[in-house]
C-alpha positions in Angstrom: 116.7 81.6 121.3 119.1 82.8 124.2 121.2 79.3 124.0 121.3 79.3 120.5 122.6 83.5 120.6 124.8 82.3 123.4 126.3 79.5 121.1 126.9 81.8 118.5 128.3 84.9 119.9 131.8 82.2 120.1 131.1 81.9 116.8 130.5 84.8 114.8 132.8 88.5 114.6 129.8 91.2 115.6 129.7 90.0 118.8 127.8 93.4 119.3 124.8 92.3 117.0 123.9 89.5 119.2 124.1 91.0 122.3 121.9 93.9 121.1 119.6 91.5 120.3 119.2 89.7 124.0 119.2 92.7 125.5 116.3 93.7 123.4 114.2 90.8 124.3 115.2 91.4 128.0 114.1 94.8 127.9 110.7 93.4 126.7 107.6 92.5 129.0 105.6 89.0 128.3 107.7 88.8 124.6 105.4 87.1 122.1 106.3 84.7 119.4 106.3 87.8 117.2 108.7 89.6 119.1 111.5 86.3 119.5 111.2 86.0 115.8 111.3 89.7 114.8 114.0 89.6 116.7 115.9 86.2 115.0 115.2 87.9 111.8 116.8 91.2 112.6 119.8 89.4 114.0 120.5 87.3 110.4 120.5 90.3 108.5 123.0 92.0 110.8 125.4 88.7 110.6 125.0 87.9 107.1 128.3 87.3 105.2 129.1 85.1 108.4 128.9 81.2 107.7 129.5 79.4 111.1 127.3 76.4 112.2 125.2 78.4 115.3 123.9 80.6 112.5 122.5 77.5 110.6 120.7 76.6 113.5 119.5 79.6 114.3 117.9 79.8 110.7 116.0 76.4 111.0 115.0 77.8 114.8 113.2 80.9 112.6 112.0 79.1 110.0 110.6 76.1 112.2 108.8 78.9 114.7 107.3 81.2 111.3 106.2 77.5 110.3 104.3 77.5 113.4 103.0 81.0 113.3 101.7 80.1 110.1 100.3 76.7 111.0 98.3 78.6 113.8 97.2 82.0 112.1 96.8 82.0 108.0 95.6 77.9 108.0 92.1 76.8 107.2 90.4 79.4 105.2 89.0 76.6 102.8 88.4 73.4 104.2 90.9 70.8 104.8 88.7 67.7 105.6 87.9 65.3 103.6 84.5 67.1 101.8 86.2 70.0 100.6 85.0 71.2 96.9 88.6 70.6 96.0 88.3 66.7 96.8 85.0 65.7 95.4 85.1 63.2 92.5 84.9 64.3 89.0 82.3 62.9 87.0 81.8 64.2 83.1 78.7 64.7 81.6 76.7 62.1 79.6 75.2 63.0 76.6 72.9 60.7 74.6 73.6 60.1 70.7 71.1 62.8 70.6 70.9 64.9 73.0 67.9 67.0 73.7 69.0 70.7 73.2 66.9 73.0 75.5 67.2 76.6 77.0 70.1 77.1 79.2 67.3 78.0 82.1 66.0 74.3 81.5 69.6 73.2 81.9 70.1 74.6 85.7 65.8 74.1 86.5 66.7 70.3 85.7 69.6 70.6 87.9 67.9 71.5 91.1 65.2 69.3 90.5 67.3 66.3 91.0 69.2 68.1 93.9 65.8 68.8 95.6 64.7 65.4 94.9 67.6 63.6 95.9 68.2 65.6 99.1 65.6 66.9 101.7 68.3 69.2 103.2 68.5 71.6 100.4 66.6 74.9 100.1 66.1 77.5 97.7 65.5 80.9 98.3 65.5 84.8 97.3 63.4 87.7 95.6 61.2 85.6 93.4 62.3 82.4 93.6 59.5 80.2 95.0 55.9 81.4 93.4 57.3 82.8 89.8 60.8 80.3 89.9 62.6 83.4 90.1 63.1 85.6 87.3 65.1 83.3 84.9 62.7 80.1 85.6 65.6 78.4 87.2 63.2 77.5 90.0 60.3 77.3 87.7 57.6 74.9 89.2 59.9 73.3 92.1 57.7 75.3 94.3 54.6 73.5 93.6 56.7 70.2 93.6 58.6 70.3 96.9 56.6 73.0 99.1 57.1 76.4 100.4 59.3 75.1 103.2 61.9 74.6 100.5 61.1 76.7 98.0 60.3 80.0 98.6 60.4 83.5 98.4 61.8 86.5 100.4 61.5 90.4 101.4 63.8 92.9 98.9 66.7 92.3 101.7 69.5 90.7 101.0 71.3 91.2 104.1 68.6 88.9 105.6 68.8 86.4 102.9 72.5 85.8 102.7 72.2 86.0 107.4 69.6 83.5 106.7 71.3 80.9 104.9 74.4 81.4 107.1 72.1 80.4 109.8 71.0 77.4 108.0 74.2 76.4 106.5 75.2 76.3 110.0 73.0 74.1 111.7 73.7 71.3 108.8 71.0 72.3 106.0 72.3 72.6 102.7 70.7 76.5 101.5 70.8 78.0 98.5 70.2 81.9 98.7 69.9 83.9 95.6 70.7 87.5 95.3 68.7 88.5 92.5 71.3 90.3 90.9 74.8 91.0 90.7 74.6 94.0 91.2 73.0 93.5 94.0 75.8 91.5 96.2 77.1 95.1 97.4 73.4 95.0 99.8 74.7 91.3 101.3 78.4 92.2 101.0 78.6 92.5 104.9 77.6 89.4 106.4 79.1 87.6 103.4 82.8 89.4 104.2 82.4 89.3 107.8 80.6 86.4 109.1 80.6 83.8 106.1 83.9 84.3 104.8 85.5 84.0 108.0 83.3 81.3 109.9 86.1 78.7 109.1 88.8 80.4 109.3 88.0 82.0 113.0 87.0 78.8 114.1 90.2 77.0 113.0 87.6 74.4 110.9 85.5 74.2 113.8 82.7 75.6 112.4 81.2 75.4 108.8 78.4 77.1 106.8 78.7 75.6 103.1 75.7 78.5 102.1 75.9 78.8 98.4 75.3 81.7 97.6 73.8 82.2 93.5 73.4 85.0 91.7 73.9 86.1 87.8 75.7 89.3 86.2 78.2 90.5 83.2 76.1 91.4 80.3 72.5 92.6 79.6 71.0 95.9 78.8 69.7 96.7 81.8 71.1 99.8 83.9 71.5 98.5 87.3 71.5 94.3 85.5 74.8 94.7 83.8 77.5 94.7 86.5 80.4 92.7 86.8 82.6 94.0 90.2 84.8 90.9 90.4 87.6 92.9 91.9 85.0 94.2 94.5 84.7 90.2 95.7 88.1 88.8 95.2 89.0 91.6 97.5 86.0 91.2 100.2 85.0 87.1 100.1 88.6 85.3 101.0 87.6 82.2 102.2 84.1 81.4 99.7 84.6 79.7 96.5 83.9 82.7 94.1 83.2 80.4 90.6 82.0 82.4 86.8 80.6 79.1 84.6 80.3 80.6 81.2 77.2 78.7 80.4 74.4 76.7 82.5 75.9 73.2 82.1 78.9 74.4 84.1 77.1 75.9 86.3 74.8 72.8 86.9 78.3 71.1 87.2 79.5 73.1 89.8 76.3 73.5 92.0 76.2 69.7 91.8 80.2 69.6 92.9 79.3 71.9 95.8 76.3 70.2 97.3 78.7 67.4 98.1 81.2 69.8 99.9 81.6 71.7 103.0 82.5 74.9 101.5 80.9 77.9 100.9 80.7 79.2 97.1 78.9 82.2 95.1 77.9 81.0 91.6 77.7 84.0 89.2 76.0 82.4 86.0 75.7 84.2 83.1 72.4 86.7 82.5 72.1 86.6 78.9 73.2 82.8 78.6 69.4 81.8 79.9 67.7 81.8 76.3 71.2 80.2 74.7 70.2 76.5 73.7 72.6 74.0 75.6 72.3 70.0 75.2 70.9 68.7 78.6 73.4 66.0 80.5 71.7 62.4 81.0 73.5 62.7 84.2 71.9 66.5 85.3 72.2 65.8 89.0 75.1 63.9 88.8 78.0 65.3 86.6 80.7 67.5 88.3 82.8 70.4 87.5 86.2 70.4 89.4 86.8 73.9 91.2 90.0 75.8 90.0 91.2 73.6 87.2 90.6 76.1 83.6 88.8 74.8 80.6 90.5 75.1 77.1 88.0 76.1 74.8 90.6 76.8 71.5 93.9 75.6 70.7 96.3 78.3 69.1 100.0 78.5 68.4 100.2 82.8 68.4 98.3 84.5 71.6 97.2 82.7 74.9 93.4 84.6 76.3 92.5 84.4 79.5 88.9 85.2 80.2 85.3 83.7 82.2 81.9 83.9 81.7 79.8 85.7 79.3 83.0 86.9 77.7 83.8 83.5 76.4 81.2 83.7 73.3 82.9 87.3 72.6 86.9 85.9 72.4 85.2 82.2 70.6 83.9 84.5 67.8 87.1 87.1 67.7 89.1 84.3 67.3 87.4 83.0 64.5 87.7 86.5 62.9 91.4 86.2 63.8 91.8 82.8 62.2 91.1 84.2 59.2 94.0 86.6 58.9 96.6 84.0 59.8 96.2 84.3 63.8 95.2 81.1 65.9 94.5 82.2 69.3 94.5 79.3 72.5 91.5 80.6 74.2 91.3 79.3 78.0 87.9 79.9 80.6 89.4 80.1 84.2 86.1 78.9 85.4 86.5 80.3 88.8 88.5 83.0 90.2 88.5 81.3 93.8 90.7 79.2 93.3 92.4 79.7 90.5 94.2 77.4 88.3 95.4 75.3 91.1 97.2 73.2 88.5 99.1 76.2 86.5 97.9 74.4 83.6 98.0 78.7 81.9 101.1 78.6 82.1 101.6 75.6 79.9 99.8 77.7 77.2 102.1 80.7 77.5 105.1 78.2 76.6 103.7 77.4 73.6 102.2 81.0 72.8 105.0 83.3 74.3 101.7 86.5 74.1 99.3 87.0 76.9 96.1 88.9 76.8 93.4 88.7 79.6 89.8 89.9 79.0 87.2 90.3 81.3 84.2 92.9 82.3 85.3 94.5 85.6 87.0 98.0 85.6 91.1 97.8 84.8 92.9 97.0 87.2 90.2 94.8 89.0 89.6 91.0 87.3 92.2 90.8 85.0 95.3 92.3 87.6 94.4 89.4 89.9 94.4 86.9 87.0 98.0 88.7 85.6 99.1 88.6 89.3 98.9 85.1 89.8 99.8 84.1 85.8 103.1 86.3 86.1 104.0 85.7 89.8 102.5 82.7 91.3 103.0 80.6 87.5 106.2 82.5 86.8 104.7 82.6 83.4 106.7 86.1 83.2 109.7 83.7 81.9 107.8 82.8 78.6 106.9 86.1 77.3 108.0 87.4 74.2 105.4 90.4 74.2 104.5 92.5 77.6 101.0 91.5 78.7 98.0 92.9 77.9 94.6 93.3 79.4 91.2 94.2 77.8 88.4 95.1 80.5 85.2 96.9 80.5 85.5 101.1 80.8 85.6 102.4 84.8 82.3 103.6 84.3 79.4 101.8 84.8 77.9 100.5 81.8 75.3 102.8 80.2 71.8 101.8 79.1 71.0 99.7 75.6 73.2 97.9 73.3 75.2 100.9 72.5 76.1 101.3 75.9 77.1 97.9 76.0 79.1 98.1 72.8 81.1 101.2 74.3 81.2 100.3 78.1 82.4 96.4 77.5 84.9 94.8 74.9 83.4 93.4 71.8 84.5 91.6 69.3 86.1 94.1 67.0 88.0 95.4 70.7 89.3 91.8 71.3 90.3 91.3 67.3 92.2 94.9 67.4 93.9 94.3 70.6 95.3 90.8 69.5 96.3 92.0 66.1 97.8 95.3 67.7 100.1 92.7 69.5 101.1 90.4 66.4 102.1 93.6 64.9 104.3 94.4 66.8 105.8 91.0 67.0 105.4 91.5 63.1 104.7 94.8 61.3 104.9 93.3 57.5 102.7 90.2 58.4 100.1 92.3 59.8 100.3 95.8 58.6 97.8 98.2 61.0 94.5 98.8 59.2 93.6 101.7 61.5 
C-alpha cells in the first residue's frame, strides 16, 4: 500500500490526501487488513476526479484484498463440495397410467419407508413419532418395521431433539428430528441459530451436520397449530436450507434431494395438506425436487403471484375466480425461501406481466419483504413494473381460534381476488369498475 501511495503522490494534485493517509497507518499499532483497506478506500474518495495510472492500481490493490477478505470471512455458509443440495441430480416423478391417488400422509409415510429401507444411517425422531408414527402418520408403522433404534420417540423438548440430531448429523448419521409443530421451532430456535446454522460456516466447511430438521405449520384451526413466522427464520437460520413444499409430493421430493446432500434443511410441510389426496410417484424414494428453482403452477398475461405452501390452493382458486372477469393471473410457488430462485426465473414472469403481488401467511413485512427484496433488488425486476408492488400477508396478530379466525387472521380467497382486481383497476378503471 505504501509503494503504491508513494507512486502516486507524483502522480495525483492532493498530495495532502495521501500523505494523511500513511501517516494514519503509521500512527496505527499491528494494522489489520481492515485497517490498510479502510484506509485505500478513504483515500479514493478523497482523489476522485483524478485519472492517473497509480490510482488504477491502487483500485485493483482494494479490490483484490476485499476479494480476499471476502474469500476468508463470508465464504462457506452452504456447502461447496460436491454433495451440496444445490448439486444433486434431478430426477422427475414417475407416475403410472394410473396412478394410485392416496392421502398426502401416505405420500411422505411411503417416502421414508424407502429412505429407511434403503439406508441404515437414517433416523427418525420427535414428540410422537415412533409408537403412534407421529401425529400425521407420516411415521405410521416404520416403528414396528425398522426398530426403536431408528424410530422413536422423545421428551416434550425440543432443544434436546434438534442438540440431538446435531450430534448425530455430526458423527456421519443421516437424522431426521421433528418438531412437532411450527409453532414450536421458537423452543429449538437456539441451538438451531447458534450451533447448526453456523457449524459450516465457523469451520470453513470443515465440519458438517446435514440434520434435517421437519416440521409442519401455516393453516389449521388450532390456536397454538396455525403459525407461520417465516420472517422469524429467514432472520435466525442463515446457513440451513429453509424449504415450504406446498403439498407432500414436494415434500417427499425434497427430503429425498436432501438425504443425498451434506446440508442442513428444515422442511415445513403443510398441516392441512395431510387428508388432500395426491397421486403416489412409482419412484417415491427416488424422485427429486431441485432446491431454489420456483415452480409455475399458472400461466397469465395480467398479474405475476408470488406465494408457498398452503397458500398455493388459496391464489389456484382466486385465480380461477379471476379468470372469469377477464384477469389471467401467472401464479408461481417459490418452493423454498433458502435459497431462493437461484435462477431469477420471477423475474422472467414480471416481463411478461409488468404487476407484482406476493402472498404469504407471516405478519407484513416478514415473508413477503424478503421475497420483494430479492424480486426488486437482487432480479432488478423493479425495471418491469408498470404498477407499484403489492403484498398480501396474514394480520400481525396471531391467528385467532376456528375458521372464522382463520378467515379474518389469513388472506382468503375473496382477499387475494380484491387485491388483484384493486390493481387492474387502477391499471384500468372502465374495464374493471370497483364493486366495493
Amino acid at each position: 500500500f505504501n509503494a503504491i501511495c508513494s507512486e502516486l503522490s507524483e502522480q495525483v494534485n492532493n498530495k495532502n490526501a495521501i500523505r494523511q493517509a500513511q501517516q494514519k497507518l503509521k500512527n496505527t499499532i499491528n494494522p489489520t487488513y481492515k485497517d490498510i483497506t479502510a484506509t485505500a478506500r478513504n483515500l479514493l474518495i478523497n482523489i476522485r476526479g483524478e485519472y492517473v495510472r497509480a490510482k488504477e492500481q491502487l483500485i485493483q490493490w482494494k479490490n483484490k484484498l476485499q476479494n480476499q477478505g471476502k474469500k476468508l470471512y463470508t465464504t462457506h455458509l452452504y456447502s461447496e463440495s460436491s454433495q451440496s443440495a444445490l448439486k444433486v441430480p434431478i430426477i422427475p416423478p414417475q407416475y403410472s397410467r394410473q396412478p394410485k391417488w392416496v392421502n398426502g400422509s401416505q405420500v411422505v409415510n411411503a417416502c421414508f419407508n424407502a429412505a429407511l429401507a434403503r439406508d441404515p444411517r437414517i433416523l427418525a425422531f420427535g414428540e410422537d413419532v415412533g409408537k403412534i408414527g407421529d401425529v400425521n402418520q407420516g411415521f405410521a408403522g416404520l416403528q414396528d418395521k425398522y426398530g426403536e433404534q431408528r424410530v422413536f420417540d422423545t421428551g416434550i423438548r425440543e432443544a434436546t431433539i434438534i442438540g440431538q440430531g446435531i450430534g448425530m448429523a455430526m458423527r456421519g448419521l443421516r437424522p431426521i428430528a421433528e418438531i412437532q409443530y411450527l409453532d414450536y421451532m421458537i423452543y429449538g430456535l437456539q441451538p438451531i441459530t447458534d450451533d447448526l446454522a453456523t457449524l459450516h460456516y465457523r469451520s470453513c466447511g470443515g465440519q458438517k451436520a446435514p440434520l434435517i430438521i421437519r416440521t409442519r405449520g401455516h393453516r389449521l384451526e388450532g390456536i397454538w397449530h396455525t403459525g407461520s413466522p417465516m420472517s422469524m427464520l429467514l432472520g435466525s437460520v442463515r446457513g440451513v436450507h429453509l424449504l415450504v413444499p406446498r403439498n407432500m409430493t414436494q415434500a417427499a421430493g425434497f427430503y429425498n434431494t436432501l438425504l443425498q446432500a451434506d446440508d442442513p434443511a428444515i422442511v415445513i410441510e403443510c398441516l392441512n395438506g395431510y387428508r388432500l389426496k395426491e397421486k403416489l410417484p412409482e419412484n417415491i424414494g427416488k424422485f427429486t425436487i431441485p432446491l431454489g428453482v420456483p415452480d409455475i403452477l399458472r400461466t397469465g398475461t395480467d398479474i405475476t403471484m408470488v406465494t408457498y405452501g398452503a397458500c398455493c390452493r388459496i391464489v389456484q382458486k382466486a385465480a380461477e375466480k379471476l379468470s372469469e372477469v377477464g384477469i389471467e393471473v401467472e401464479i408461481i410457488d417459490v418452493q423454498s425461501l433458502l435459497p431462493f430462485d437461484i435462477h431469477h426465473s420471477i423475474v422472467q414472469s414480471l416481463a411478461k406481466t409488468n404487476r407484482l403481488l406476493l402472498i404469504d401467511e407471516d405478519v407484513p413485512g416478514g415473508g413477503t419483504a424478503f421475497m420483494l427484496q430479492k424480486i426488486l433488488e437482487e432480479q432488478n425486476g423493479y425495471q418491469y413494473l408498470d404498477s407499484p408492488p403489492a403484498t398480501l400477508t396474514a394480520q400481525e396478530n396471531r391467528t385467532a381460534y376456528g375458521s372464522d379466525g382463520d378467515y379474518y387472521c389469513k388472506p382468503s380467497v375473496e382477499d387475494v381476488f380484491e387485491k388483484a382486481y384493486s390493481m387492474m383497476h387502477e391499471y384500468d378503471p372502465e374495464e374493471y369498475p370497483m364493486f366495493f
